[in-house]
FIVOVO-572636 format. One record per residue: residue in three letters; x, y, z of N, C-alpha, C in turn. Coordinates in steps of 0.05 Angstrom, whole numbers, padded with zeros to 5 digits, always signed. Each point is the difference from the previous one (the first is absolute). Last residue first. Layout:
N
ALAXYZXYZXYZ...
This chain:
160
UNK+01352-00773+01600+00022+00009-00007+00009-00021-00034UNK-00079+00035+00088+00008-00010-00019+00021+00006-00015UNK-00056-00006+00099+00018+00012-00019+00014-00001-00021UNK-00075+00009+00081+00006-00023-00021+00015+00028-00015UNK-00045-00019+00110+00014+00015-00024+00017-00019-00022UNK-00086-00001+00090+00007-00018-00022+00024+00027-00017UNK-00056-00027+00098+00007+00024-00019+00020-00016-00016UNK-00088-00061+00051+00028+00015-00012+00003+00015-00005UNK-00062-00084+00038+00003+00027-00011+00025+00010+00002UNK-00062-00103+00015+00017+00023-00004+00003+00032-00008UNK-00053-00102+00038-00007+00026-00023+00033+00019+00014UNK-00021-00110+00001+00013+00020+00004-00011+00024-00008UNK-00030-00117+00014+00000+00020-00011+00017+00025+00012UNK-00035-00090+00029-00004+00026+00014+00002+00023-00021UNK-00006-00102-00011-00001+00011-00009-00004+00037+00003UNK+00019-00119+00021-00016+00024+00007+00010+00022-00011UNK+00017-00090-00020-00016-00008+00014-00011+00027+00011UNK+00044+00011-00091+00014-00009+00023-00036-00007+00013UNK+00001+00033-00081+00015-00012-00006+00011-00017+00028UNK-00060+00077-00023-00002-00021+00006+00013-00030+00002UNK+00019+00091-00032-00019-00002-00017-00011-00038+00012UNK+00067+00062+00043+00015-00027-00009-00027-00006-00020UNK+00028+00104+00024-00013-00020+00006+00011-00024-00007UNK+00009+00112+00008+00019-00019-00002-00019-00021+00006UNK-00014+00105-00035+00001-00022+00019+00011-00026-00009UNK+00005+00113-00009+00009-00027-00003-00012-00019+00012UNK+00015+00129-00029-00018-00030+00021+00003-00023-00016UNK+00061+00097-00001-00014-00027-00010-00013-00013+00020UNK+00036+00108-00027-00015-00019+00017-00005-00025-00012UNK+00071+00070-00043-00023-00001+00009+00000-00022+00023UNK+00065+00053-00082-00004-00003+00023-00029-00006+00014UNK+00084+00000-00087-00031+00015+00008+00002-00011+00032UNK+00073+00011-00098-00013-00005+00024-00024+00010+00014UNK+00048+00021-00089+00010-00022+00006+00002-00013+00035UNK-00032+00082-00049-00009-00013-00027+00015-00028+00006UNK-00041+00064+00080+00016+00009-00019+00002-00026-00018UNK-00055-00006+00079+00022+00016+00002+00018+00020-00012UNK-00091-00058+00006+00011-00002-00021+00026+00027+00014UNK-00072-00060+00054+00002+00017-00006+00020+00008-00016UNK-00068-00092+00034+00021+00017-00005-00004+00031-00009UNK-00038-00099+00046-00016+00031-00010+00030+00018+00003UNK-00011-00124-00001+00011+00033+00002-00016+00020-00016UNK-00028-00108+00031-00003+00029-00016+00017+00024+00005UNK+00002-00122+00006+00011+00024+00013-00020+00029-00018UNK+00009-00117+00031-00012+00018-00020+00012+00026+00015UNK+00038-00104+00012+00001+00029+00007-00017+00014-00018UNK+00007-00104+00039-00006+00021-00027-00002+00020+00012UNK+00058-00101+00034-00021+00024+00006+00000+00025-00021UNK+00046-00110+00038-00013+00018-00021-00019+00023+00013UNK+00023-00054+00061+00024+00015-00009+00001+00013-00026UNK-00081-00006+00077+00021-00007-00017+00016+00005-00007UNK-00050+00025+00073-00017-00016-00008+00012-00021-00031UNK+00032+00087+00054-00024+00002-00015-00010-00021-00013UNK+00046+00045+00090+00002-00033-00022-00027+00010-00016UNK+00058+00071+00057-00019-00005-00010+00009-00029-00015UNK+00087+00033+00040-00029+00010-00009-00011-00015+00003UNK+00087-00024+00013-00010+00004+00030-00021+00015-00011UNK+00022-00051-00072+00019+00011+00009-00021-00002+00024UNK-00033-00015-00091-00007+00005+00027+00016+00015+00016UNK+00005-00022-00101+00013-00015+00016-00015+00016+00026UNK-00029-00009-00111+00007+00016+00028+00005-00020+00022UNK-00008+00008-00115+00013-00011+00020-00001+00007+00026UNK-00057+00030-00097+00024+00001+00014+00007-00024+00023UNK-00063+00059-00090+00003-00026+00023+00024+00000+00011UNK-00052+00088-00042+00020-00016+00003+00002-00028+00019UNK-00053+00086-00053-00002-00014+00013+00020-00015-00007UNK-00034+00110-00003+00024-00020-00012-00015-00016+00025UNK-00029+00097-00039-00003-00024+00001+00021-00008+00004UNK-00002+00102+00003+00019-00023-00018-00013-00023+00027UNK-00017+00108-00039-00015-00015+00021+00013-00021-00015UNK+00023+00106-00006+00003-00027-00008-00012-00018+00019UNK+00007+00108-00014-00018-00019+00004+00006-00023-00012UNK+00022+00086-00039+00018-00012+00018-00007-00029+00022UNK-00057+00011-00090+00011+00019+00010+00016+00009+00018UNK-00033-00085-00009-00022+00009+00000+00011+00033+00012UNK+00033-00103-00027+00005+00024+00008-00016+00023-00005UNK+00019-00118+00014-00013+00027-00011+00005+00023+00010UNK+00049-00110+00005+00002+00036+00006-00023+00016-00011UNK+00021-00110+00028-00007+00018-00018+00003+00027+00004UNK+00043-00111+00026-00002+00027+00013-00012+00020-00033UNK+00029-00110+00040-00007+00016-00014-00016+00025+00007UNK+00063-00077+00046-00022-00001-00012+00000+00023-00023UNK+00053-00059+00096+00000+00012-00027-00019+00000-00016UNK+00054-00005+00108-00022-00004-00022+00015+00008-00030UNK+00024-00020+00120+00002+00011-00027-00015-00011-00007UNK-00002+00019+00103-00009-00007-00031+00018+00008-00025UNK-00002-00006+00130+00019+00003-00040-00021-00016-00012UNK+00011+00032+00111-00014-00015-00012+00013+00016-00029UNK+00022+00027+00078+00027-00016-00011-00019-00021-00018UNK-00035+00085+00053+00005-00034+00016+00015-00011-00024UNK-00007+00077-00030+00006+00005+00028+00007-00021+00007UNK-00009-00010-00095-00016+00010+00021+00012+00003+00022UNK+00013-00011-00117+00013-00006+00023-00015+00015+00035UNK-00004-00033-00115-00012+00020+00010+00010-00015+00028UNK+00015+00005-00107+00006-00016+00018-00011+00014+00022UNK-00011-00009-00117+00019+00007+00025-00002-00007+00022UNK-00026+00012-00120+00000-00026+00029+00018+00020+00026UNK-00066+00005-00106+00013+00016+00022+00022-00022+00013UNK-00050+00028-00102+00008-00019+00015+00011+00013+00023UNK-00074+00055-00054+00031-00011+00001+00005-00025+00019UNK-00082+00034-00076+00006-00001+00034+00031-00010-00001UNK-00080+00070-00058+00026-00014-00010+00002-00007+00035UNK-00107+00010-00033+00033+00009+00009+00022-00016-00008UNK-00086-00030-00018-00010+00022+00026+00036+00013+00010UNK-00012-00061-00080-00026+00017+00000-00002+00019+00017UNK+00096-00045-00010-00024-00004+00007-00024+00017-00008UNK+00115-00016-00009-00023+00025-00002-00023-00017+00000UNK+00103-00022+00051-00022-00006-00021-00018+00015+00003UNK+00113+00007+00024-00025-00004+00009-00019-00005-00024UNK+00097+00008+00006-00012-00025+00015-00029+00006-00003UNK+00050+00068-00024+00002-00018-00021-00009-00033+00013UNK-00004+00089+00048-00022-00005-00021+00009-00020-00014UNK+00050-00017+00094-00007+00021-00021-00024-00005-00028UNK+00004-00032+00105+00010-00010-00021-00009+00027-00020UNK-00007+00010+00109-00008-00003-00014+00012-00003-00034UNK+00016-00017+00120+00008+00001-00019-00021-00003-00044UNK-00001+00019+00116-00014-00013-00013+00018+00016-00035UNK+00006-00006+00132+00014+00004-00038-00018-00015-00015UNK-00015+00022+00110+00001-00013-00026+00010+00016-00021UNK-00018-00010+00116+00008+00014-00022+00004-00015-00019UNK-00065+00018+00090+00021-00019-00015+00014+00023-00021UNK-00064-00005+00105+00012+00002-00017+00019-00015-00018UNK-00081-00038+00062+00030+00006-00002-00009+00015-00031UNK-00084-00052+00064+00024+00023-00021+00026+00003+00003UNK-00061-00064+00049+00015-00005-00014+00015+00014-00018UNK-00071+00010+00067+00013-00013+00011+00027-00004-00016UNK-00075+00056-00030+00005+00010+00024+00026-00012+00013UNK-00037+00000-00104+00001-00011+00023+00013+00006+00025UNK-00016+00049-00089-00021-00010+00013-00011-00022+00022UNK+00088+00026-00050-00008+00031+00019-00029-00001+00010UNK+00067-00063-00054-00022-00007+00012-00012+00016+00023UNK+00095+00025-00047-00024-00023-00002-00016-00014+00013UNK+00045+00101-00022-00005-00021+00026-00013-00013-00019UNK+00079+00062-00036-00028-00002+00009-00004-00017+00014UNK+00070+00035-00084+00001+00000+00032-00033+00005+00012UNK+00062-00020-00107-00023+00006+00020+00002+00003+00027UNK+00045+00005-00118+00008-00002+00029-00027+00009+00024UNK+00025-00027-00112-00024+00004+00023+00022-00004+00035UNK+00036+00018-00113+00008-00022+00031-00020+00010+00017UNK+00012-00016-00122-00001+00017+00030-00002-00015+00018UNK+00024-00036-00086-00018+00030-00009+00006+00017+00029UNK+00061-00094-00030-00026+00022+00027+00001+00022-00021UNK+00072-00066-00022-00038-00003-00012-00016+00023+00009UNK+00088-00036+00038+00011+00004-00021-00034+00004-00014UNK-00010-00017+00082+00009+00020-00003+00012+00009-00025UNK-00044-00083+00037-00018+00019-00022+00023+00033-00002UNK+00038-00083+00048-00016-00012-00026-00013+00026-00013UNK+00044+00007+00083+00015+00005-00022-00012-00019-00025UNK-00058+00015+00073+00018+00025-00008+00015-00010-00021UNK-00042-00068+00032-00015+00012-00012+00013+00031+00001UNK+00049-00051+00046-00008-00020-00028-00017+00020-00014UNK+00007+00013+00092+00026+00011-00018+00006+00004-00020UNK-00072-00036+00052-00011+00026-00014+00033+00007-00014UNK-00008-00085+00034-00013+00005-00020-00014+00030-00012UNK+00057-00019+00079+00013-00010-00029-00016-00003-00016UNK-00036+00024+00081+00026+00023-00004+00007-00009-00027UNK-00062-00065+00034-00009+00021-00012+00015+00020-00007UNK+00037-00073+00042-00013-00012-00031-00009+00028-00017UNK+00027+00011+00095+00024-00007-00013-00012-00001-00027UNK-00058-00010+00064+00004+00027-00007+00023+00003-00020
């Protein structure tokens, strides 16, 4: 646990001199398992437009952050994140590989593990929004088993 506290530290003061914005979440992971849900909480730190790249299907930002559970289970990550906006209506892609440690949680079968995520946002005003994310978390087979996570969330992002 120790490893993971310091590597989300790391990753704060690495992108903060950078951040576009700070995703702040609270939700259950794995709200589709009866035996193993726990609430969590996460930071997701997003890199400013000058980090990011324009694509055919969008401009995507670089992300990374850290996500912490009831049972004392931890991921950090890092990946890449898109925004569309669809009149206050923002819908933001992002997939991230990461690190997860178990703790007294859920084993998901590895210590590598891929986070896909969808937030359904709402535009607040011209430097925050607010919405629902769904997430799941997998080892893409990587381990001898493979349970997988579906998550969900209230999600606020704030840019500065």
């Amino acid at each position: 646990m120790k490893k993971i506290l310091a590597a989300f530290l790391l990753s704060l003061t690495a992108t903060s001199a950078f951040s576009q914005g700070i995703s702040l979440s609270s939700g259950v992971l794995d709200y589709s398992d009866d035996n193993k849900r726990a609430g969590f909480l996460e930071a997701t730190y997003t890199f400013s437009e000058a980090k990011s790249f324009n694509t055919k299907i969008g401009n995507f930002f670089p992300i990374t952050g850290a996500m912490l559970t009831e049972d004392n289970a931890a991921m950090v990550y890092a990946g890449i994140k898109a925004d569309y906006k669809i009149g206050n209506f923002v819908i933001s892609p992002s997939f991230a590989p990461g690190y997860y440690d178990e703790g007294d949680g859920k084993d998901l079968g590895h210590a590598v593990e891929f986070k896909s995520q969808i937030n359904l946002g709402w535009d607040l005003g011209p430097n925050s929004n607010a919405g629902l994310s769904y997430s799941h978390i997998s080892n893409a087979s990587l381990g001898d088993k493979n349970p997988g996570a579906n998550n969900i969330a209230f999600t606020l992002f704030r840019q500065y």
